[in-house]
Kinemage of the C-alpha trace (Angstrom):
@kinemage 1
@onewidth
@group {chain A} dominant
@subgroup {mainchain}
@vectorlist {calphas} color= white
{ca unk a 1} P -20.583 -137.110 -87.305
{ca unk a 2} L -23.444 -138.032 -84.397
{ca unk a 3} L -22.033 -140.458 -82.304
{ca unk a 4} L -22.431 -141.414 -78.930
{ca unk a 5} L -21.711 -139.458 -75.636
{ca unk a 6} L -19.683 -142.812 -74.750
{ca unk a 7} L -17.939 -142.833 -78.070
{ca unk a 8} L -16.596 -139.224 -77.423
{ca unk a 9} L -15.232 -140.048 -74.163
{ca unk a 10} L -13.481 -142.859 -75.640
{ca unk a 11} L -11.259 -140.598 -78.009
{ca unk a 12} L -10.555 -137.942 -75.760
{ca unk a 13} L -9.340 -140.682 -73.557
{ca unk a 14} L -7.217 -142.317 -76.437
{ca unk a 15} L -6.021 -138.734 -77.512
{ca unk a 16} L -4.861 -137.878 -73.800
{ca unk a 17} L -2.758 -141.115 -73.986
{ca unk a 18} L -1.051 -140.757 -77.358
{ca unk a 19} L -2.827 -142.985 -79.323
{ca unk a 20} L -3.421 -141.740 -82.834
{ca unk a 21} L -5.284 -143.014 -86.048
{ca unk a 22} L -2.791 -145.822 -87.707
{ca unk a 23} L -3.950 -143.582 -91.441
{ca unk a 24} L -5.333 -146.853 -92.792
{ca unk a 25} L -8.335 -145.132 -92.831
{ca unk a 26} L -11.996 -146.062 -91.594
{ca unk a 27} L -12.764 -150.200 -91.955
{ca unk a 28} L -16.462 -151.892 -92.074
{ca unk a 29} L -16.788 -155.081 -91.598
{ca unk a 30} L -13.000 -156.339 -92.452
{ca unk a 31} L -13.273 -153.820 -95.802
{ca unk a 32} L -11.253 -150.099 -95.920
{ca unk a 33} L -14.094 -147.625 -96.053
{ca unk a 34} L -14.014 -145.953 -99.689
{ca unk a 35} L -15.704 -142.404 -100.114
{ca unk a 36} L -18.670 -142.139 -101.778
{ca unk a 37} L -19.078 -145.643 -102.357
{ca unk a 38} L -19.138 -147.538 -99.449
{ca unk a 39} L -22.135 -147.633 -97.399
{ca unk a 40} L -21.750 -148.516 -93.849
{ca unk a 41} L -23.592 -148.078 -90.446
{ca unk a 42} L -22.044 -146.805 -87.556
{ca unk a 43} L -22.365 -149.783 -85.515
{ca unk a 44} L -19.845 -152.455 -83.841
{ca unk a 45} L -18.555 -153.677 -87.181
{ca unk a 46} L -16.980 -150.002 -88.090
{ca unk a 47} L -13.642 -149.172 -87.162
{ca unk a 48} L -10.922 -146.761 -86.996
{ca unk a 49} L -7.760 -148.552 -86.221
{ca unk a 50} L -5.276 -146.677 -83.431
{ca unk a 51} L -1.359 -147.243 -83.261
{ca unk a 52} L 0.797 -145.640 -80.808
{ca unk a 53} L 5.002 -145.097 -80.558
{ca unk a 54} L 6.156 -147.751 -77.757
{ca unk a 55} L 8.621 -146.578 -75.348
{ca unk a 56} L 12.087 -148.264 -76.285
């Protein structure tokens, strides 16, 4: 995957503070992301949603 130096800062900072993908898989524009059918572009419509545990 090319993405952005940004980008890759952005998950190692995530990572570092426990946040991990929620397993809903990757969304563009409101719609899940199916594999070899969905085309997308990596832009500020695609997402991969993050969840982390909550202290408690």
């Amino acid at each position: 995957m090319i993405c952005h130096q940004d980008e890759d800062t952005a998950r190692r900072m995530y990572a570092k503070r426990g946040y991990v993908p929620d397993g809903s898989g990757v969304w563009y524009k409101d719609r899940r992301c199916v594999q070899y059918e969905t085309v997308c572009t990596v832009d500020d419509d695609l997402i991969l949603h993050l969840s982390k545990a909550l202290r408690g």
